[in-house]
LUMDOFI-57153 format. One record per residue (C-alpha): residue number from 1; residue in one letter; x, y, z. Coordinates in steps of 0.2 Angstrom, whole numbers. Example, Ala and Ser with C-alpha at 12.3 -4.5 7.8 and 13.67 -1.06 7.14 Angstrom:
// residues 2
+-----+--------+-------+-------+-------+
: num : residu :    px :    py :    pz :
+-----+--------+-------+-------+-------+
:   1 :      A :    62 :   -22 :    39 :
:   2 :      S :    68 :    -5 :    36 :
+-----+--------+-------+-------+-------+
// end
This chain:
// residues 242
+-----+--------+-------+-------+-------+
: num : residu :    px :    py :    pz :
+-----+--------+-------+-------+-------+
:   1 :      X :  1338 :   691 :   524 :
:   2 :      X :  1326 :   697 :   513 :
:   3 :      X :  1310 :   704 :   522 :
:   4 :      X :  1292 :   700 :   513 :
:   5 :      X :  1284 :   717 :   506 :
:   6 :      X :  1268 :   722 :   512 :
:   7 :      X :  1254 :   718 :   503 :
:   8 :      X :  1236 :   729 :   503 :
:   9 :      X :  1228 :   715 :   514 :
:  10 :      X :  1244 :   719 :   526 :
:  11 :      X :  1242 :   737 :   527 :
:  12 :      X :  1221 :   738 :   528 :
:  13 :      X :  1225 :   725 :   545 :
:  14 :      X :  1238 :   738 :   553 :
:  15 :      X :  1229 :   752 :   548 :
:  16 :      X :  1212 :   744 :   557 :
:  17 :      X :  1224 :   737 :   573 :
:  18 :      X :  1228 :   757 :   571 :
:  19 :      X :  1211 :   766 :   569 :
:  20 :      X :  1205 :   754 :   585 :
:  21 :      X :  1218 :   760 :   597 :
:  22 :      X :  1213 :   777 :   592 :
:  23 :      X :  1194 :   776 :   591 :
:  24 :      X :  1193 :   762 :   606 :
:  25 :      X :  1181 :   753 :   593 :
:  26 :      X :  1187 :   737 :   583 :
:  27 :      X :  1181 :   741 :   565 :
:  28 :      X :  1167 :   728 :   555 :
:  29 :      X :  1171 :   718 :   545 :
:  30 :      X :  1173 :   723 :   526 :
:  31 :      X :  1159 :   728 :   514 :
:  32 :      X :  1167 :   720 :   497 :
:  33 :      X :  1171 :   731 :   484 :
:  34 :      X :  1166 :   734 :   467 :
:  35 :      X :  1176 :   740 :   451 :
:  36 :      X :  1169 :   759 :   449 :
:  37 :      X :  1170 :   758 :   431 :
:  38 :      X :  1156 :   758 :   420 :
:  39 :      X :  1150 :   742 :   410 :
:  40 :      X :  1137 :   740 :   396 :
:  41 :      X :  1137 :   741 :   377 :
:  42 :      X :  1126 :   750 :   362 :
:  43 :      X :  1109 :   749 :   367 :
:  44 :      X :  1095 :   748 :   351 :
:  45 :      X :  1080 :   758 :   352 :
:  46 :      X :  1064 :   753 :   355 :
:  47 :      X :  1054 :   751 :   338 :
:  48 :      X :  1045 :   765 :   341 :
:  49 :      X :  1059 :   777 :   340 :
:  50 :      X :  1070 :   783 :   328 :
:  51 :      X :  1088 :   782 :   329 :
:  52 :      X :  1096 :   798 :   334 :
:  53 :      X :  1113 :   805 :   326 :
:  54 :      X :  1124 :   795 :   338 :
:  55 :      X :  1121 :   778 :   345 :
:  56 :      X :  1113 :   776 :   365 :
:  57 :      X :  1124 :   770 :   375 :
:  58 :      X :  1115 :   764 :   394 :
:  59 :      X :  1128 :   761 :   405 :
:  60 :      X :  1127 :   756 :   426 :
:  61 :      X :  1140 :   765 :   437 :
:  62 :      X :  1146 :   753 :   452 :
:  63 :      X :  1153 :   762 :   467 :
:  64 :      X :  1167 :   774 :   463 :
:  65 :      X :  1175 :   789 :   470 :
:  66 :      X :  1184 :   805 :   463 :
:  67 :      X :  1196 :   814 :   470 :
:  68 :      X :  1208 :   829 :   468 :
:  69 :      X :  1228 :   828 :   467 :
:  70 :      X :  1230 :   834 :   482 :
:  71 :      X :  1220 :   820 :   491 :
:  72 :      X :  1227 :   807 :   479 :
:  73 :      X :  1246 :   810 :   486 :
:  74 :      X :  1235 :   810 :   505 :
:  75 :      X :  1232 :   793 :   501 :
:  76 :      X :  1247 :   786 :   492 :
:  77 :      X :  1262 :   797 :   492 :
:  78 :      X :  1268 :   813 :   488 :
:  79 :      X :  1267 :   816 :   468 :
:  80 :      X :  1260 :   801 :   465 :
:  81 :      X :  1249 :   799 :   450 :
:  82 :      X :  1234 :   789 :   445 :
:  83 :      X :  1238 :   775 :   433 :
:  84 :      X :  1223 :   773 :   421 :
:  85 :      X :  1217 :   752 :   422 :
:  86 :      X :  1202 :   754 :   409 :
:  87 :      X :  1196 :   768 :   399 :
:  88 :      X :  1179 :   774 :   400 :
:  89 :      X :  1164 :   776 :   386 :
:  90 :      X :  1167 :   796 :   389 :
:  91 :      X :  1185 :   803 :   381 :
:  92 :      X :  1197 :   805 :   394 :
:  93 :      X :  1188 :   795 :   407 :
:  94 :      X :  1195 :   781 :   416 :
:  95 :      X :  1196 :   769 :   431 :
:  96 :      X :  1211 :   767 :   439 :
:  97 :      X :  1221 :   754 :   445 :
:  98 :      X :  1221 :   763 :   462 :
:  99 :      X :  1210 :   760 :   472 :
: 100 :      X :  1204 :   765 :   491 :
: 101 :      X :  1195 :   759 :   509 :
: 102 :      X :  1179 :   768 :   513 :
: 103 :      X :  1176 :   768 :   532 :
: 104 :      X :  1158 :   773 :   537 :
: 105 :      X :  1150 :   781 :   551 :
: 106 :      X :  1147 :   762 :   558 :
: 107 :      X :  1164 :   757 :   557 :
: 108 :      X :  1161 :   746 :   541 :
: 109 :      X :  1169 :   747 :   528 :
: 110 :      X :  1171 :   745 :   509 :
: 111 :      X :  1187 :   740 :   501 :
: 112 :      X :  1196 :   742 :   483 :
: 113 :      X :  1183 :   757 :   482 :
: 114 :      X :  1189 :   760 :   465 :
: 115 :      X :  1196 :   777 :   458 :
: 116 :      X :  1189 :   786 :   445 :
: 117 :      X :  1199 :   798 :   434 :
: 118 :      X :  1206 :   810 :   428 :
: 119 :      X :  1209 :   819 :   445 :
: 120 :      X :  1196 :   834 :   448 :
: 121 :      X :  1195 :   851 :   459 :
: 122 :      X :  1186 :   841 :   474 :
: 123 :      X :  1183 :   825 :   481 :
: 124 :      X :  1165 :   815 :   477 :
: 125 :      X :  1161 :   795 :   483 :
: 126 :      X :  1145 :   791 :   472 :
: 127 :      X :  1137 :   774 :   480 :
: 128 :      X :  1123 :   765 :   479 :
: 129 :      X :  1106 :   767 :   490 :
: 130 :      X :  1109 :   747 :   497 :
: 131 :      X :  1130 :   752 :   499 :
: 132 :      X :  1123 :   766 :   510 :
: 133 :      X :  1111 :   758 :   522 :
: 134 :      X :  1125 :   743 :   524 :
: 135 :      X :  1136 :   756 :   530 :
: 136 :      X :  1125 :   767 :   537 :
: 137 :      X :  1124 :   782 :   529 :
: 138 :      X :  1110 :   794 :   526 :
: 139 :      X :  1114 :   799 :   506 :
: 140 :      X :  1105 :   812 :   495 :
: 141 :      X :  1101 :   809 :   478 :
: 142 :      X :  1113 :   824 :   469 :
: 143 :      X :  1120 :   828 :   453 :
: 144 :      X :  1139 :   825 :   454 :
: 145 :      X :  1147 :   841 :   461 :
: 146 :      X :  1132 :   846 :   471 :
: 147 :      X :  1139 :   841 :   488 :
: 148 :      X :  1135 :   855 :   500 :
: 149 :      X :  1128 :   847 :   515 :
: 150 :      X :  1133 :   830 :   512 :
: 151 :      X :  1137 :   816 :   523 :
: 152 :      X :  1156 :   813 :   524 :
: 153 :      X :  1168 :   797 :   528 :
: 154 :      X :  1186 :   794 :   529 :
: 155 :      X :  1194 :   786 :   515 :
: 156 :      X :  1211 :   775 :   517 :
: 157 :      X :  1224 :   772 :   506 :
: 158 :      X :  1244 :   763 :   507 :
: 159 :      X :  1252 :   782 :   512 :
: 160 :      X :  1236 :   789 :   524 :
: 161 :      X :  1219 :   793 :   526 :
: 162 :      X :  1208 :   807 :   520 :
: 163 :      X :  1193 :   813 :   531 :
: 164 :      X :  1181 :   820 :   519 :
: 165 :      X :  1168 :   834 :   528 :
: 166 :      X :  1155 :   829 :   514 :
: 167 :      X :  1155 :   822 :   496 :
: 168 :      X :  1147 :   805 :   498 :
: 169 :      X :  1131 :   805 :   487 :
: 170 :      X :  1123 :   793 :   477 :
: 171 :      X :  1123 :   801 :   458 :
: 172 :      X :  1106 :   807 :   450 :
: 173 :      X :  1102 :   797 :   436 :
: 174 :      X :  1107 :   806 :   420 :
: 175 :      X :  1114 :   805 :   402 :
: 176 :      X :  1129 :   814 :   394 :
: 177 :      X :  1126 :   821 :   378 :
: 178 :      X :  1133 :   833 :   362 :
: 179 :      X :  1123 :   848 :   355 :
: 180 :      X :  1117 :   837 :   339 :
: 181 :      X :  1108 :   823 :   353 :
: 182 :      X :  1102 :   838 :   362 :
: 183 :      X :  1093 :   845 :   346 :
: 184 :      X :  1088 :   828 :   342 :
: 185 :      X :  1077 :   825 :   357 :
: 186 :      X :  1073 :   842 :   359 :
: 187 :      X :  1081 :   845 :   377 :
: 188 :      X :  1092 :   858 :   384 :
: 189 :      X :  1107 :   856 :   396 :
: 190 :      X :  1102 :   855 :   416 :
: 191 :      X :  1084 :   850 :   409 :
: 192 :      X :  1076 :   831 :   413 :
: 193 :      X :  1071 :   817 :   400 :
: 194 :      X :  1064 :   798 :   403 :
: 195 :      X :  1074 :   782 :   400 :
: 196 :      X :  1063 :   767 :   394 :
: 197 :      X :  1070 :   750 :   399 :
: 198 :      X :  1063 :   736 :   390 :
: 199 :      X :  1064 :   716 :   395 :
: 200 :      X :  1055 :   705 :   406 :
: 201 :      X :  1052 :   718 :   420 :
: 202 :      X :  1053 :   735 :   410 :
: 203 :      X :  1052 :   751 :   420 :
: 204 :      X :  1055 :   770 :   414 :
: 205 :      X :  1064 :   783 :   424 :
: 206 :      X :  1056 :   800 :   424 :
: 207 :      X :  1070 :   810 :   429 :
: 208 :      X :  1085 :   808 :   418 :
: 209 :      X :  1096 :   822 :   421 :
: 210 :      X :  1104 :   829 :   405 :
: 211 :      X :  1122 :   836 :   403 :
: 212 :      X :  1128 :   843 :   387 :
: 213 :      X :  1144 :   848 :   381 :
: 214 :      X :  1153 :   844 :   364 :
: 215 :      X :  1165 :   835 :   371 :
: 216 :      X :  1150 :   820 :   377 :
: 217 :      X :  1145 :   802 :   368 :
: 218 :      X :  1128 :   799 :   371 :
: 219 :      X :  1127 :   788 :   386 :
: 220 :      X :  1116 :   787 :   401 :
: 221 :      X :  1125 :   780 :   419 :
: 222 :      X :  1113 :   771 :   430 :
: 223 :      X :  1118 :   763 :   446 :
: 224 :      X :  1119 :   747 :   453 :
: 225 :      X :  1102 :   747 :   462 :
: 226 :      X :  1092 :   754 :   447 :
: 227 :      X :  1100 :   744 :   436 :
: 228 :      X :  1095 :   727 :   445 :
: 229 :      X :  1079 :   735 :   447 :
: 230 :      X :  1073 :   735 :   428 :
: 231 :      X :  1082 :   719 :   426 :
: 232 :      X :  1096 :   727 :   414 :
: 233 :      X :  1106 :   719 :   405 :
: 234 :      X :  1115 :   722 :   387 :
: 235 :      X :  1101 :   715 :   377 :
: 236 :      X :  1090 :   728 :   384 :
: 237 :      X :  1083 :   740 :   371 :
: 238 :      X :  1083 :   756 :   381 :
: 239 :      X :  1074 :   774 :   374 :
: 240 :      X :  1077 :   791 :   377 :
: 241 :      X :  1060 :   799 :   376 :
: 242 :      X :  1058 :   819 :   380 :
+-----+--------+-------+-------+-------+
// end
């Protein structure tokens, strides 16, 4: 007789029935998850801006983590490697079709936490402010990588689960770009610009964190929460103003 494989929704109920004998707590019920990949297209500017060498790209940044090799075959096997799902605006990037459970400090949890890669030198969750509070975590605003003094979590996969010490943030607004962008608005690397957000609400960010590197397309990452607060959507015209 053949026996039915286990399916994720199988493993996340042992591993809960597993984590309640051990804590003495039954966790809460699940946060749902989100994809972590970015989503968004060309954004025009505003007409009283000239176009730059490259086209803007505004893009929000649902819940994602990263992690390193050595935490990825924690969660789901010795060698294993991250399978790309869907490639990202920036070359190289990409969401993959792993995915993980995030347990916070009140036992709730988020599911299908999505994966981001490729596989970096340390581990980072990026969540929003309203992901935070539901789970109830205390999060700093931080520029991805600065992650000393962070809240941590423990994260759950099919092979095992990884307690992070810190590396749960939500991410600093801010826009990757290549030295030609970077002469054209006049800005330096590690210095701060404004995004304008057009549409019925409109609302500009003063603190725009900027990242240059040849390697970048001119795009700027938003999260969930900032995006619904300006009401963005791919019809905004969006601005980058020094």
């Amino acid at each position: 007789m053949t026996q039915e494989p286990l399916n994720r929704a199988h493993i996340e109920q042992m591993v809960r029935q597993s984590l309640a004998r051990h804590t003495g707590r039954p966790l809460a019920p699940g946060v749902a998850g989100a994809i972590g990949h970015r989503q968004g297209s060309d954004h025009r500017q505003g007409p009283d801006h000239r176009q730059g060498p490259n086209p803007l790209v505004v893009n929000i940044s649902a819940r994602h983590c990263h992690l390193s090799q050595g935490s990825v075959e924690t969660l789901f096997g010795k060698g294993h490697q991250l399978t790309p799902k869907k490639w990202l605006y920036q070359e190289g990037q990409y969401a993959a079709e792993e995915s993980v459970t995030l347990i916070g400090p009140r036992s709730r949890v988020i599911s299908n936490l999505r994966i981001l890669g490729p596989c970096r030198d340390f581990d980072q969750v990026e969540l929003a402010a309203t992901d935070a509070i539901s789970l109830g975590f205390k999060i700093p605003v931080r520029n991805s990588g600065n992650i000393a003094g962070t809240p941590g979590c423990m994260l759950m996969g099919p092979a095992g689960f990884l307690r992070m010490d810190e590396g749960v943030i939500r991410a600093a607004p801010h826009v990757h770009m290549a030295p030609e962008d970077a002469a054209f608005y006049g800005v330096e690397n590690k210095s701060f610009m404004k995004l304008r957000v057009g549409g019925d609400l409109g609302l500009t960010f003063d603190r725009i964190f900027v990242r240059v590197d040849p390697s970048f397309k001119l795009e700027v990452h938003i999260d969930t929460d900032e995006g619904n607060a300006c009401g963005f959507t791919q019809e905004s015209p969006c601005a980058l103003v020094k």
